[in-house]
N, CA, C and O of each residue as an XYZ file, in Angstrom:
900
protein
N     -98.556    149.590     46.832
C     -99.616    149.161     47.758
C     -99.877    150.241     48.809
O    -100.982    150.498     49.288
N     -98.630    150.889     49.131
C     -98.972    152.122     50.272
C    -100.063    153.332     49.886
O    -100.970    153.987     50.401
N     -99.267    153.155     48.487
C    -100.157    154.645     47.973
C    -101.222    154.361     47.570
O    -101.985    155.324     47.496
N    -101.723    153.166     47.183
C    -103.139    152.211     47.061
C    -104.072    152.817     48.506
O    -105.109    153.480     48.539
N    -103.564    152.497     49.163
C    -103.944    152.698     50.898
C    -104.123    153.964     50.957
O    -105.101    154.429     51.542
N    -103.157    154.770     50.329
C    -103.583    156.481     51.464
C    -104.629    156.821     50.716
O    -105.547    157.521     51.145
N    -104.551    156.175     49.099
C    -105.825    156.836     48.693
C    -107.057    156.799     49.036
O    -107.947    157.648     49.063
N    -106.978    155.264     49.399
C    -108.402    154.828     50.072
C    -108.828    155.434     51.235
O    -110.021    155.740     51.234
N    -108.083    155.742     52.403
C    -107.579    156.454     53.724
C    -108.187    157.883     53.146
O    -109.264    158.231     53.631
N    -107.711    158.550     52.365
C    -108.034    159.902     52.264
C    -109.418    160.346     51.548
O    -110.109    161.189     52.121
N    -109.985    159.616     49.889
C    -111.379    159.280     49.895
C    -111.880    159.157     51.293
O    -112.404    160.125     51.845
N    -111.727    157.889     51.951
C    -113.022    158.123     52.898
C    -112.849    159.034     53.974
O    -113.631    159.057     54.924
N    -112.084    159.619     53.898
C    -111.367    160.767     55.527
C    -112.765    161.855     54.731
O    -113.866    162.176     55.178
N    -112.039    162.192     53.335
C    -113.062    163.171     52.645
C    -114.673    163.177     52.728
O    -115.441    164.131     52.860
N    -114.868    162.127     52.637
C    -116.330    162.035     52.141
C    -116.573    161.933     54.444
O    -117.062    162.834     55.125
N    -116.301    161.254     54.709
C    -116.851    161.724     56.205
C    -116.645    162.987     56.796
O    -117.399    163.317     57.712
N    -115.572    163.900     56.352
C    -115.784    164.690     56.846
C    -116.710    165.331     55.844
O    -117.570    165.614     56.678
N    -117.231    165.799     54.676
C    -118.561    166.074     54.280
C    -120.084    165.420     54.954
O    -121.158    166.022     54.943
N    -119.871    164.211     55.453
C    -121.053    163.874     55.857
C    -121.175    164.815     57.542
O    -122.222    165.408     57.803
N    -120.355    164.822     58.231
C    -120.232    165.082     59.708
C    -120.176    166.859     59.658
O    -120.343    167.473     60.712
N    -119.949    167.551     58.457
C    -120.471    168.809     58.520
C    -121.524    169.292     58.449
O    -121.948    170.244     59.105
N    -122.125    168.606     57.543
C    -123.654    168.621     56.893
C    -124.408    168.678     57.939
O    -125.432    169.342     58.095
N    -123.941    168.040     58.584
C    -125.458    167.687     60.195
C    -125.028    168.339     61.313
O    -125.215    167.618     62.293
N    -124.521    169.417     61.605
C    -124.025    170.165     62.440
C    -124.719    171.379     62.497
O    -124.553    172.301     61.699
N    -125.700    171.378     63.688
C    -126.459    172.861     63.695
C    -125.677    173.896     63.891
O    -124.677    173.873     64.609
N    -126.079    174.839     63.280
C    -125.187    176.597     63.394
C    -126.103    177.522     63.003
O    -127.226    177.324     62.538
N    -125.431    178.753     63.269
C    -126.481    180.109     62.565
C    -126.239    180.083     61.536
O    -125.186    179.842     60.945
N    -127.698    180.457     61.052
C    -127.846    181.344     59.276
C    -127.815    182.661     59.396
O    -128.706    182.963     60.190
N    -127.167    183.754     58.964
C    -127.525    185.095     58.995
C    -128.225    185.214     57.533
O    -127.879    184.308     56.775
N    -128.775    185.778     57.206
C    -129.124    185.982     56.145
C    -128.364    186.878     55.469
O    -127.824    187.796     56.087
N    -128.204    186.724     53.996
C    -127.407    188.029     52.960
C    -127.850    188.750     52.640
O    -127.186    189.711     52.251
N    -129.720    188.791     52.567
C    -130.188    189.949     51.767
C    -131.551    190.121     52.443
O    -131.699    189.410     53.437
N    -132.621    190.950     52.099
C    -133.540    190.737     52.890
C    -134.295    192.171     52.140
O    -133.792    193.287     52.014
N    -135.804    191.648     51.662
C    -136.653    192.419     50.760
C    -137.981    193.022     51.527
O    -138.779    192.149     51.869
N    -138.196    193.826     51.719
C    -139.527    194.336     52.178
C    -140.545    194.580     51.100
O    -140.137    195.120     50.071
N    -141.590    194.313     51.178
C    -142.650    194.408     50.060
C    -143.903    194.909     50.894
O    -144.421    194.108     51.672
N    -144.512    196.427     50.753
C    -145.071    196.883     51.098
C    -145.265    198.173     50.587
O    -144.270    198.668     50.056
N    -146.421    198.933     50.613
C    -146.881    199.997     50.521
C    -147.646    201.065     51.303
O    -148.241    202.103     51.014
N    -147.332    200.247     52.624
C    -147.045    201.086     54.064
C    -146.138    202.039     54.109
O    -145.521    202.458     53.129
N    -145.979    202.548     55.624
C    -145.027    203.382     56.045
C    -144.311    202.891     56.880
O    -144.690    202.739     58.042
N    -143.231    202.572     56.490
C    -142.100    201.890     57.172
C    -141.048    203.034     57.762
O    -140.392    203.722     56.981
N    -140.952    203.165     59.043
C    -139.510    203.717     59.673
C    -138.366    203.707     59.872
O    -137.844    204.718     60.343
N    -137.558    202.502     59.564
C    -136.678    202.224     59.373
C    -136.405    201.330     58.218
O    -137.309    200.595     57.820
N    -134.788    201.326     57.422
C    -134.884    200.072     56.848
C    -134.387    199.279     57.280
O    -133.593    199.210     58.218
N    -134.891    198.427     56.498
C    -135.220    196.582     56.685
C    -133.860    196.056     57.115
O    -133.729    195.264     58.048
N    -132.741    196.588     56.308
C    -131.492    195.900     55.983
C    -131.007    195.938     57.753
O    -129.935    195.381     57.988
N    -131.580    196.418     58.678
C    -130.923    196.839     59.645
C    -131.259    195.277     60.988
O    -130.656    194.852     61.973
N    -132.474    194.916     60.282
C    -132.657    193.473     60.713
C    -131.832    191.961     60.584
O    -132.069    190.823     60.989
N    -130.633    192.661     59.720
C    -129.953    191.325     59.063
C    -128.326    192.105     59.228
O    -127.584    191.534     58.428
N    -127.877    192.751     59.680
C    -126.658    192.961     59.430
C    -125.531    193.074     60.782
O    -124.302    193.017     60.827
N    -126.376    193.221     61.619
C    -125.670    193.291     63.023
C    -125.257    194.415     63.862
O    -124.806    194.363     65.006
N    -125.519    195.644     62.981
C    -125.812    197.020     63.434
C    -125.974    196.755     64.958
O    -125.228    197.467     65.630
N    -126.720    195.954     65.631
C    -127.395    195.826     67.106
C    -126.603    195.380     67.805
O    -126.343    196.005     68.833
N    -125.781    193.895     67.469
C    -124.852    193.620     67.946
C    -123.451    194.535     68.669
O    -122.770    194.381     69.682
N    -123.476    195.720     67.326
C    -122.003    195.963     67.282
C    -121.926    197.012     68.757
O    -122.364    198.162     68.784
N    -121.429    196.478     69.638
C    -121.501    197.183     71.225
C    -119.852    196.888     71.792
O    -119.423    197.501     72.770
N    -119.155    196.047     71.170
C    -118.056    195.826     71.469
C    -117.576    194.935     72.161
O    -116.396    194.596     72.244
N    -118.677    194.433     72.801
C    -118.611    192.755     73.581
C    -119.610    191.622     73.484
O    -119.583    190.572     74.126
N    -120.691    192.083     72.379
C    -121.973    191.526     71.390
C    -121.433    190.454     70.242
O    -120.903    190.917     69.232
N    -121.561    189.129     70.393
C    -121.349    188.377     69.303
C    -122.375    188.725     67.937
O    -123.569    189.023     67.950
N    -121.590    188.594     66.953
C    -122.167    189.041     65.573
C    -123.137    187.599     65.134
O    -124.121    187.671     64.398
N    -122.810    186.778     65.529
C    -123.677    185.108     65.357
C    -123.879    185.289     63.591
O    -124.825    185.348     62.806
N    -123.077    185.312     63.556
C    -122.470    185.169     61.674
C    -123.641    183.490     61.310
O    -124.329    182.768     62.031
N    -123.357    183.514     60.039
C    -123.214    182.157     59.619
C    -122.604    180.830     59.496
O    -121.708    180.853     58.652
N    -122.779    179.632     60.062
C    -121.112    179.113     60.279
C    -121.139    179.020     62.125
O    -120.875    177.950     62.674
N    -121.414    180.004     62.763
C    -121.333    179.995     64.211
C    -122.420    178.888     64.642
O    -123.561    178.519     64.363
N    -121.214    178.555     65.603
C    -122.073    177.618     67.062
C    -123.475    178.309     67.861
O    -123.351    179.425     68.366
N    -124.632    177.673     67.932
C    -125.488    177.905     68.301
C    -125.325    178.459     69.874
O    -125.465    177.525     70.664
N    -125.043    179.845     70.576
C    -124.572    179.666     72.116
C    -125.614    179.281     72.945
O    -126.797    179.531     72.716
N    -125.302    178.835     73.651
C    -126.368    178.205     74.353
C    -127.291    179.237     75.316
O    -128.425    178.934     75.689
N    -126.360    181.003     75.794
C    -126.665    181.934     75.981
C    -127.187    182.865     74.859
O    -126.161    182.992     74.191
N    -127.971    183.467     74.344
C    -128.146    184.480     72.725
C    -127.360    185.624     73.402
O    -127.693    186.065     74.502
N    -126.252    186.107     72.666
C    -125.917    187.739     73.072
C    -127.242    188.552     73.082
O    -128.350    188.496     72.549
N    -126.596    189.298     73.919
C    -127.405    190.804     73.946
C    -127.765    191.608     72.444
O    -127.129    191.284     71.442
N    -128.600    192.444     72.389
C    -128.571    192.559     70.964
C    -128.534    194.524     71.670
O    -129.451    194.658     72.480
N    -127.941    195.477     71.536
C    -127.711    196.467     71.837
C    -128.477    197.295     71.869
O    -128.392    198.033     70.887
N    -129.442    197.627     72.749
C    -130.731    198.733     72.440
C    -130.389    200.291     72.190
O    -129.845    201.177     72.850
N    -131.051    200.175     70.748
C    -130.325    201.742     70.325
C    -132.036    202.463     70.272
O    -132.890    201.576     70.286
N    -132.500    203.632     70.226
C    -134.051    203.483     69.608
C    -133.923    204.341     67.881
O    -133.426    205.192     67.143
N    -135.018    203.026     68.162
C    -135.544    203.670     66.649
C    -134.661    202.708     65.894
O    -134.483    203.218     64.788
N    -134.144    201.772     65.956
C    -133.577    200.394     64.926
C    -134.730    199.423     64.917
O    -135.885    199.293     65.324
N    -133.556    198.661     64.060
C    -134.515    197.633     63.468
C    -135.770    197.637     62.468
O    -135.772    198.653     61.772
N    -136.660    196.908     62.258
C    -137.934    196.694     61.493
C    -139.060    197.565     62.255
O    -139.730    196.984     63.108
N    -139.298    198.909     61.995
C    -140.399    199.155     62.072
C    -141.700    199.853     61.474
O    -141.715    201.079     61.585
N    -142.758    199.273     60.878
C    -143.943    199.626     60.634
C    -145.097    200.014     60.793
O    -145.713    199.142     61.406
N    -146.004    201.257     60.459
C    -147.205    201.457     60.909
C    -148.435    200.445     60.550
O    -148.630    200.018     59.412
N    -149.050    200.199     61.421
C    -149.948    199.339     60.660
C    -151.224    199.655     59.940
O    -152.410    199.455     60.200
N    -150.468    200.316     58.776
C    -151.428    201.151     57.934
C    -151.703    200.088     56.232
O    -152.385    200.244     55.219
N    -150.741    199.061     56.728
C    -150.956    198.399     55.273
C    -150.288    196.833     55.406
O    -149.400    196.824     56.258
N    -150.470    195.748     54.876
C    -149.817    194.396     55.202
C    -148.559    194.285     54.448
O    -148.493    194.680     53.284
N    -147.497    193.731     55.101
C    -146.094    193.787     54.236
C    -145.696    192.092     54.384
O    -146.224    191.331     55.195
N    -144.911    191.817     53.649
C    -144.431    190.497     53.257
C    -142.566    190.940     53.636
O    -142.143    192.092     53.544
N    -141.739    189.791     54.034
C    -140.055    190.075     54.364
C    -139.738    189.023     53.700
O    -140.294    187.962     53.982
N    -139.018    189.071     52.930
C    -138.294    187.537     52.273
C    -136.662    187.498     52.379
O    -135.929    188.242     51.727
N    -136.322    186.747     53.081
C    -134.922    186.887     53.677
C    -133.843    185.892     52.846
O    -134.176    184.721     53.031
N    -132.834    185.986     52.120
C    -132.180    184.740     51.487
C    -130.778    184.598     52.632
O    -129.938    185.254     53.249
N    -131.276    183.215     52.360
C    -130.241    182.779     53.455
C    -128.431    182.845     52.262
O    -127.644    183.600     52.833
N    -128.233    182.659     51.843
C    -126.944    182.786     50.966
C    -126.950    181.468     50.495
O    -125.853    180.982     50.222
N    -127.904    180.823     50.350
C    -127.111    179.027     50.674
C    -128.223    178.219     51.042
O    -129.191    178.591     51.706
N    -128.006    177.017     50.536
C    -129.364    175.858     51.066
C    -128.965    175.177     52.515
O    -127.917    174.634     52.866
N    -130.227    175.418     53.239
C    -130.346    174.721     54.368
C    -131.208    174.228     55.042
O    -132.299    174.776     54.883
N    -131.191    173.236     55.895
C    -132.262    172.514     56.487
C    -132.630    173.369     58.020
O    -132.005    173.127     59.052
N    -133.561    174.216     57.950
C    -134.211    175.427     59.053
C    -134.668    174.797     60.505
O    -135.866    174.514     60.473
N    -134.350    174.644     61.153
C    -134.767    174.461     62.402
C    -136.217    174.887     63.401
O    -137.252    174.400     63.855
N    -135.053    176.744     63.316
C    -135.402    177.099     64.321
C    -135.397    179.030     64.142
O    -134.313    179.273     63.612
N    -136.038    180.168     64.339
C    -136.130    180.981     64.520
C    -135.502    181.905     65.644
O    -136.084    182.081     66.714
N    -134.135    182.555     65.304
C    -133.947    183.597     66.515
C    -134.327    185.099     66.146
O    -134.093    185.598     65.045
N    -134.917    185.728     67.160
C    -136.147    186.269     66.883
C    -135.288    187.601     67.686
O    -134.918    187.022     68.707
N    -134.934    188.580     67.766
C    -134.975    190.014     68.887
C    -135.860    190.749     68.330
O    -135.697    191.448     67.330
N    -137.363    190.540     69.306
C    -138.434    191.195     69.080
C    -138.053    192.600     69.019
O    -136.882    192.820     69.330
N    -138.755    193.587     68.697
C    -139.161    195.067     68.888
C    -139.314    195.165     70.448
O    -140.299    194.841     71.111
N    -137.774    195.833     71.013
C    -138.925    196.692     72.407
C    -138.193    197.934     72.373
O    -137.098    198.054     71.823
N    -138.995    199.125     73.144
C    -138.680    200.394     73.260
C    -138.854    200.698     74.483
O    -139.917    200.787     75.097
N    -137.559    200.898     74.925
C    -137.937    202.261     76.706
C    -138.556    202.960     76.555
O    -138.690    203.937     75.818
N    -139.324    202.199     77.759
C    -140.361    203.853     78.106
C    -141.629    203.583     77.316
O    -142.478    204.471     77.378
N    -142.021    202.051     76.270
C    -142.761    202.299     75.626
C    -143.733    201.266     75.570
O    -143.718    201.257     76.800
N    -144.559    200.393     75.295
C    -144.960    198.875     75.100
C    -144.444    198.298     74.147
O    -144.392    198.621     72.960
N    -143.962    197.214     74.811
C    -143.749    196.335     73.850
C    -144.958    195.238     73.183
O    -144.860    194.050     72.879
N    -145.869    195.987     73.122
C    -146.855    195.288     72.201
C    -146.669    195.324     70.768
O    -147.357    194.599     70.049
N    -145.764    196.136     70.272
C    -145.584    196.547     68.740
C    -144.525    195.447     68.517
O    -143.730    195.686     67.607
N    -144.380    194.357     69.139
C    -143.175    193.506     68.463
C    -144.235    192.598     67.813
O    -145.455    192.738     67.896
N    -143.301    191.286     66.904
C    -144.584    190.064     66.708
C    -144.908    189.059     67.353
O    -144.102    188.351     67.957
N    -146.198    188.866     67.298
C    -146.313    188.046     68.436
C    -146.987    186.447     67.040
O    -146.577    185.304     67.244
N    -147.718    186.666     66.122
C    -147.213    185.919     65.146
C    -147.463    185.966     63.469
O    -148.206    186.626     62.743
N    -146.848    185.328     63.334
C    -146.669    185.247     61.841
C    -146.549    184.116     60.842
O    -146.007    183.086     61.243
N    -146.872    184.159     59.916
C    -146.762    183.237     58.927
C    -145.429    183.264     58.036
O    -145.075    184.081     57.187
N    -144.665    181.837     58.617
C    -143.589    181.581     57.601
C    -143.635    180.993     56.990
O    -144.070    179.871     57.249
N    -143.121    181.419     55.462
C    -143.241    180.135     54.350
C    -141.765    179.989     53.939
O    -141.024    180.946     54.164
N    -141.285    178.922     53.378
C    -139.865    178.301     52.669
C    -139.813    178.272     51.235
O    -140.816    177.864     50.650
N    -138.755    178.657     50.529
C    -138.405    178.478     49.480
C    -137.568    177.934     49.056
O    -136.494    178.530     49.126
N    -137.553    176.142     48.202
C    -136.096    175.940     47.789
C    -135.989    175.915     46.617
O    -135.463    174.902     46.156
N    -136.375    176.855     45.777
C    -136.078    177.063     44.660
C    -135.207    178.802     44.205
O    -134.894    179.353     43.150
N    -135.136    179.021     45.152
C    -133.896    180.250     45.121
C    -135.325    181.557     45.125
O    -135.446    182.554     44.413
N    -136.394    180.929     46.418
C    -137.256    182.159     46.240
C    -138.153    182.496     44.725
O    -138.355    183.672     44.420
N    -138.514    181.679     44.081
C    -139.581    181.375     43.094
C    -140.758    180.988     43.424
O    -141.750    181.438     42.849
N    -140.842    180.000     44.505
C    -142.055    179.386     45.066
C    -142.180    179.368     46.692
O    -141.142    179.410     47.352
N    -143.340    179.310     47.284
C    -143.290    179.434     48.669
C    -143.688    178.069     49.049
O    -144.095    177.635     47.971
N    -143.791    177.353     49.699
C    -144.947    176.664     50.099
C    -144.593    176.384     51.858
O    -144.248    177.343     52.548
N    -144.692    175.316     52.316
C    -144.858    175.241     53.909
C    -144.695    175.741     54.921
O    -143.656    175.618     55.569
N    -145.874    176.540     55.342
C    -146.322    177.690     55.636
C    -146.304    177.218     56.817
O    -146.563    176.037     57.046
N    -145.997    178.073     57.722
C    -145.951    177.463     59.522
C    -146.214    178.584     60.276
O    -145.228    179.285     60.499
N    -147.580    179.060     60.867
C    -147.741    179.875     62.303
C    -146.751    179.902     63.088
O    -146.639    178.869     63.748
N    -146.161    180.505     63.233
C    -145.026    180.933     64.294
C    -145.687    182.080     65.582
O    -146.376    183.043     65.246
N    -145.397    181.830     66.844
C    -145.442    182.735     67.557
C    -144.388    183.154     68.176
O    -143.494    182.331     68.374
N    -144.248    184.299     68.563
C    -142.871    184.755     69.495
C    -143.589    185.198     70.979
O    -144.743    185.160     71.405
N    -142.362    185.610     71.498
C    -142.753    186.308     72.949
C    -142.596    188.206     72.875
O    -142.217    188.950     71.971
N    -142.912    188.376     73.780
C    -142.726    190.242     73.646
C    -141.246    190.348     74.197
O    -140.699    189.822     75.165
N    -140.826    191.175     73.275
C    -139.624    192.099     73.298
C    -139.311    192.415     74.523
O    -140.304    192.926     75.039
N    -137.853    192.343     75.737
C    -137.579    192.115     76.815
C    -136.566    192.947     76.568
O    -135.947    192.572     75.572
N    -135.997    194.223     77.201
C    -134.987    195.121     77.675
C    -134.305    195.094     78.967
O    -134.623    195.734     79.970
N    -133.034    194.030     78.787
C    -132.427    194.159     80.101
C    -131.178    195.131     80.236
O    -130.330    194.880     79.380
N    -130.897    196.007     80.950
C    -129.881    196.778     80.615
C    -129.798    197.394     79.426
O    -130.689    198.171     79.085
N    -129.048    197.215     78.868
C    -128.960    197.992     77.427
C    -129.041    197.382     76.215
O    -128.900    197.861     75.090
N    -129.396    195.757     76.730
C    -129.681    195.168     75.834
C    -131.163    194.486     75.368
O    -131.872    194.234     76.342
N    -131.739    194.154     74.101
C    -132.799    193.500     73.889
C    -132.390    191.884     73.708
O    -131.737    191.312     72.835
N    -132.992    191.451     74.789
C    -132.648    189.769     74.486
C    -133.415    188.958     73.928
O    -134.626    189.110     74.085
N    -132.837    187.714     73.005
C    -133.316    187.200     72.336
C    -134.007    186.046     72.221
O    -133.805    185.314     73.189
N    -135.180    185.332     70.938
C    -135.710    184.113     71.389
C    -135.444    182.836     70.462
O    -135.576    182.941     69.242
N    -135.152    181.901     70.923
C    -134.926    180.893     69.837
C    -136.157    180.352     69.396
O    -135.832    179.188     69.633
N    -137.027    180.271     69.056
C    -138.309    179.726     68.716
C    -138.109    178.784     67.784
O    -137.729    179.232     66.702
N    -138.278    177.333     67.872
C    -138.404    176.093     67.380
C    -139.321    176.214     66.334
O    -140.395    176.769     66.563
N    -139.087    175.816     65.313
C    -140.392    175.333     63.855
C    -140.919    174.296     64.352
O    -140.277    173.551     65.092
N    -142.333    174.055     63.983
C    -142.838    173.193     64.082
C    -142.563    171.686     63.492
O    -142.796    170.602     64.027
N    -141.977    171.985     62.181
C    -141.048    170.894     61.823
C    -140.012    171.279     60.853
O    -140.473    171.990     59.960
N    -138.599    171.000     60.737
C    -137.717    171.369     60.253
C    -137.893    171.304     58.574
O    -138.439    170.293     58.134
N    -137.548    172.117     57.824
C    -138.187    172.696     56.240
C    -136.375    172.623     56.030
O    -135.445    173.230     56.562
N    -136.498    171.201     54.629
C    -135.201    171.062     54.120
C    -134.673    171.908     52.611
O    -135.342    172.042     51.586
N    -133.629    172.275     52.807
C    -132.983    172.498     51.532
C    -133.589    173.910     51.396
O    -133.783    174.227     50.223
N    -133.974    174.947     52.427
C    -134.315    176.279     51.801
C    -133.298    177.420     51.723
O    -132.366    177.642     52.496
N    -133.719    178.192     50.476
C    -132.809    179.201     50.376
C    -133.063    180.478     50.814
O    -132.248    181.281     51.268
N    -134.457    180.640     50.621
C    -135.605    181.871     51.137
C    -136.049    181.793     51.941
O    -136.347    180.603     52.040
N    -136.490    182.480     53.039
C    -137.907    182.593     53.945
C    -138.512    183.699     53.717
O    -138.129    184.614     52.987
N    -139.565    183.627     54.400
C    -140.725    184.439     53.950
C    -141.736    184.591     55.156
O    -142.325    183.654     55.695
N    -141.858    186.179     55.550
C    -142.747    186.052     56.677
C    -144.410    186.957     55.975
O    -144.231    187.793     55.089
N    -144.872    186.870     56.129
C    -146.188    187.355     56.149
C    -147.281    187.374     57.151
O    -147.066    186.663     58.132
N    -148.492    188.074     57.132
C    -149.257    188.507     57.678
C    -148.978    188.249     58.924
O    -149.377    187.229     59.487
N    -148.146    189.295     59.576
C    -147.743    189.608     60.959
C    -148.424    190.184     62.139
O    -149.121    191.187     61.988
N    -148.328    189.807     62.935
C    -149.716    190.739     63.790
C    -148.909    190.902     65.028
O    -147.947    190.238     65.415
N    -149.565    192.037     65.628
C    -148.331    192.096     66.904
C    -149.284    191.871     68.362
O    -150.371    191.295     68.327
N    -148.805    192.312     69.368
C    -149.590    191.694     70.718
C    -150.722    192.810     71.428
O    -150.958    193.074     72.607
N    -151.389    193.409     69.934
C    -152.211    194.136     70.438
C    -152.450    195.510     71.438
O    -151.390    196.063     71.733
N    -153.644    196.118     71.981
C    -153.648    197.032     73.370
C    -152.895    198.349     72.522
O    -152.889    198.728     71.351
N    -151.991    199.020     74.386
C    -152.002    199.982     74.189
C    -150.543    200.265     73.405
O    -149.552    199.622     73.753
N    -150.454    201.385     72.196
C    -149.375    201.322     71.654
C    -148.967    200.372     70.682
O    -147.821    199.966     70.488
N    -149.937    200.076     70.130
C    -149.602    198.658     69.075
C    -150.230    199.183     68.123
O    -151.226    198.555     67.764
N    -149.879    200.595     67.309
C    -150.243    201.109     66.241
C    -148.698    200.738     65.188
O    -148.735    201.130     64.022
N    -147.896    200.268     65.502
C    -146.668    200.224     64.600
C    -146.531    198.246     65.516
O    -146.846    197.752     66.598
N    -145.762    197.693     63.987
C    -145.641    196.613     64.173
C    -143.870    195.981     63.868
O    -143.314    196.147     62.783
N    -143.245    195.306     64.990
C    -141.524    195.092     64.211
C    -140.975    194.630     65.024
O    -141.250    194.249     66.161
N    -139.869    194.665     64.229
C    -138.569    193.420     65.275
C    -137.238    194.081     65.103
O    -137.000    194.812     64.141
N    -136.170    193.751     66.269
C    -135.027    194.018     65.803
C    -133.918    193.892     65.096
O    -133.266    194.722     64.462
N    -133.743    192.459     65.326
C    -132.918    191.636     64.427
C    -133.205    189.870     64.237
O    -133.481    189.242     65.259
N    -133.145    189.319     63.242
C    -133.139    188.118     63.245
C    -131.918    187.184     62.561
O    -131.309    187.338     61.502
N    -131.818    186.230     63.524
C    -131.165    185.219     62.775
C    -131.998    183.559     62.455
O    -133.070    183.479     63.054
N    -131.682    182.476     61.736
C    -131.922    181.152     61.767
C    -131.026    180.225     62.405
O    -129.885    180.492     62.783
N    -131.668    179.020     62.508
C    -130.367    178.336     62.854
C    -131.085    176.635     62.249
O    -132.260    176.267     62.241
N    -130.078    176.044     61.887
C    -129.821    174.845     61.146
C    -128.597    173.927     60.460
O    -127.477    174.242     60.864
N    -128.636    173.108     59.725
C    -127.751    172.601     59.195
C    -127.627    173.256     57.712
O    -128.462    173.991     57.184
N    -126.155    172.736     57.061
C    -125.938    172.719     55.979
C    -127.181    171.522     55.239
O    -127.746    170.632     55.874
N    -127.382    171.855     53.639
C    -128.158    171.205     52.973
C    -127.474    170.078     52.956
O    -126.286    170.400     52.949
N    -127.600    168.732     52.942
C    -126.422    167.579     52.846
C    -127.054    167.393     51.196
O    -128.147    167.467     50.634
N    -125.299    167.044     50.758
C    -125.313    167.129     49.462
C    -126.127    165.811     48.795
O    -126.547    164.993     49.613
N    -126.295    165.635     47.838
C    -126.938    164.745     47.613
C    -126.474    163.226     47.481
O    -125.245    163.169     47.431
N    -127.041    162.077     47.417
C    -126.437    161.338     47.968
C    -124.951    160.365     46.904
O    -123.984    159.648     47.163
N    -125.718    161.037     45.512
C    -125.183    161.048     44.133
C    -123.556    161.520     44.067
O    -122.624    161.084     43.391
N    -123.651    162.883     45.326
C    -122.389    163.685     44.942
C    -121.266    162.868     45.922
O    -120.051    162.810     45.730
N    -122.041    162.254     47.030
C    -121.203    161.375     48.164
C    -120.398    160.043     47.568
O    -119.392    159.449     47.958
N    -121.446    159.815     46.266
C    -121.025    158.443     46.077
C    -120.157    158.358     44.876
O    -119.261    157.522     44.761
N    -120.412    159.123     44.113
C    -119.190    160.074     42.845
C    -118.023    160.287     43.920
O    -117.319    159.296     43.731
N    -117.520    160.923     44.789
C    -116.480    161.101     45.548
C    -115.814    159.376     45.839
O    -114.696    158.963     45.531
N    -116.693    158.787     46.374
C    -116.318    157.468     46.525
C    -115.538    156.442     45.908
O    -114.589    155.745     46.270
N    -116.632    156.627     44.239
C    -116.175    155.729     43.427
C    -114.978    156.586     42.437
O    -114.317    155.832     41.724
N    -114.701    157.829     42.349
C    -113.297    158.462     41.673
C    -112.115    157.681     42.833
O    -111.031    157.254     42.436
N    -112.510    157.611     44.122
C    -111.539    156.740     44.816
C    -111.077    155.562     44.632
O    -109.966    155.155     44.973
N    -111.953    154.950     44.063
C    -112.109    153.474     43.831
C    -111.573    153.271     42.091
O    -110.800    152.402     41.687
N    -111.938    153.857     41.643
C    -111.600    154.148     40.206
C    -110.052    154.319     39.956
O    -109.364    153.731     39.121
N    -109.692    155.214     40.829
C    -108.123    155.647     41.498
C    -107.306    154.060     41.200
O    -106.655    153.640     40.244
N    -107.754    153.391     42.671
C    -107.060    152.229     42.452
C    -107.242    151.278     41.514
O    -106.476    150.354     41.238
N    -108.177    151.512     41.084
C    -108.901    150.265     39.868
C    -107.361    150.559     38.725
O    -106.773    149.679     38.098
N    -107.061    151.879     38.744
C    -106.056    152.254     37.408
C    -104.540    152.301     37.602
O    -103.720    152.332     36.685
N    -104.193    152.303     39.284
C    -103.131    151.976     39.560
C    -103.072    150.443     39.238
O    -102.280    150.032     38.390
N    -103.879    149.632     39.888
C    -103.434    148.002     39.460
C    -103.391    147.599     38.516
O    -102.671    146.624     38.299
N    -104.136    148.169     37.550
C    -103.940    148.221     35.997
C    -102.858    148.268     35.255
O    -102.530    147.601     34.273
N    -102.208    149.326     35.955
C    -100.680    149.814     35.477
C     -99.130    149.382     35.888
O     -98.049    149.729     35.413
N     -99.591    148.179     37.329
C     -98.739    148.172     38.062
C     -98.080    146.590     37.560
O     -97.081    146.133     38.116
């Protein structure tokens, strides 16, 4: 009868703690990240997703998995990093998150340069979602950001809210980007980005299979006993 009990005890310990992870906002870093263009690009892309900016020695890396801080680290102003493009041609970014998730929210370290305008960061863009592992796009959301801000030595960052949270994606996708215009807004870019959201919650099939192998458990002990 005891061991009847822990099983039951430990099934449901299991399956709640799967439910109570699932819904826990954190960062997405992304794993990979594609530029598609036939512009002239100045830097590469990869330098938007890896933490290069961060790495200052007292800069959180805001991995995947991490707590949303309620402060964004500094992101390390080096020049000449990050995403930048002439705007000699339209480019598309498709970012895979490693993993399905329900998207929130956009952290954004615009493009800024000492000494320079920060009109060349984005001011907006079109994001689309993919949950088919980046095969299909669809819900497309205007996003705007703010201009690129240099305090000290660092570029600080923006959390920008979706308009409504896009479940189960593996891809994003930015397109037709435009930046904040005037003087010096012949090149268009950003420094680094992250997401932030939940894990995909598994389906409700896989919660309830966990359940009933529990139940099944004891169904075959009393059987035997």
């Amino acid at each position: 009868m005891t061991l009847d009990y822990n099983i039951m005890k430990y099934t449901s310990l299991v399956t709640l703690a799967m439910a109570s992870s699932a819904y826990a906002s954190t960062i997405i870093a992304p794993t990979g990240v594609i530029l598609n263009t036939s512009g002239t690009v100045l830097n590469p892309i990869i330098d938007t997703i890896n933490g290069s900016g961060f790495d200052n020695g007292d800069e959180l890396l805001l991995e995947t998995g991490d707590a949303v801080p309620g402060s964004l680290p500094g992101h390390y102003y080096i020049y000449n990093t990050g995403y930048r493009q002439f705007n000699d041609a339209t480019a598309t970014i498709v970012f895979d998150l490693g993993g399905s998730f329900n998207v929130e929210s956009v952290i954004l370290y615009n493009y800024a340069e000492a000494g320079s305008s920060p009109n060349r960061g984005i001011n907006t863009v079109d994001i689309e979602f993919s949950t088919d592992g980046g095969l299909n796009y669809t819900s497309t959301q205007a996003t705007t950001f703010s201009q690129g801000v240099i305090s000290g030595t660092d570029v600080l960052g923006e959390n920008v809210s979706l308009a409504s949270t896009v479940n189960d994606v593996t891809h994003v996708r930015f397109s037709d980007m435009v930046n904040f215009g005037g003087t010096n807004s012949n090149i268009t870019g950003f420094q680094e980005i992250r997401f932030v959201g939940t894990a995909a919650v598994p389906e409700p099939s896989s919660t309830a299979l966990l359940g009933l192998a529990g139940l099944g458990l004891l169904a075959l002990r009393k059987r035997h006993s």
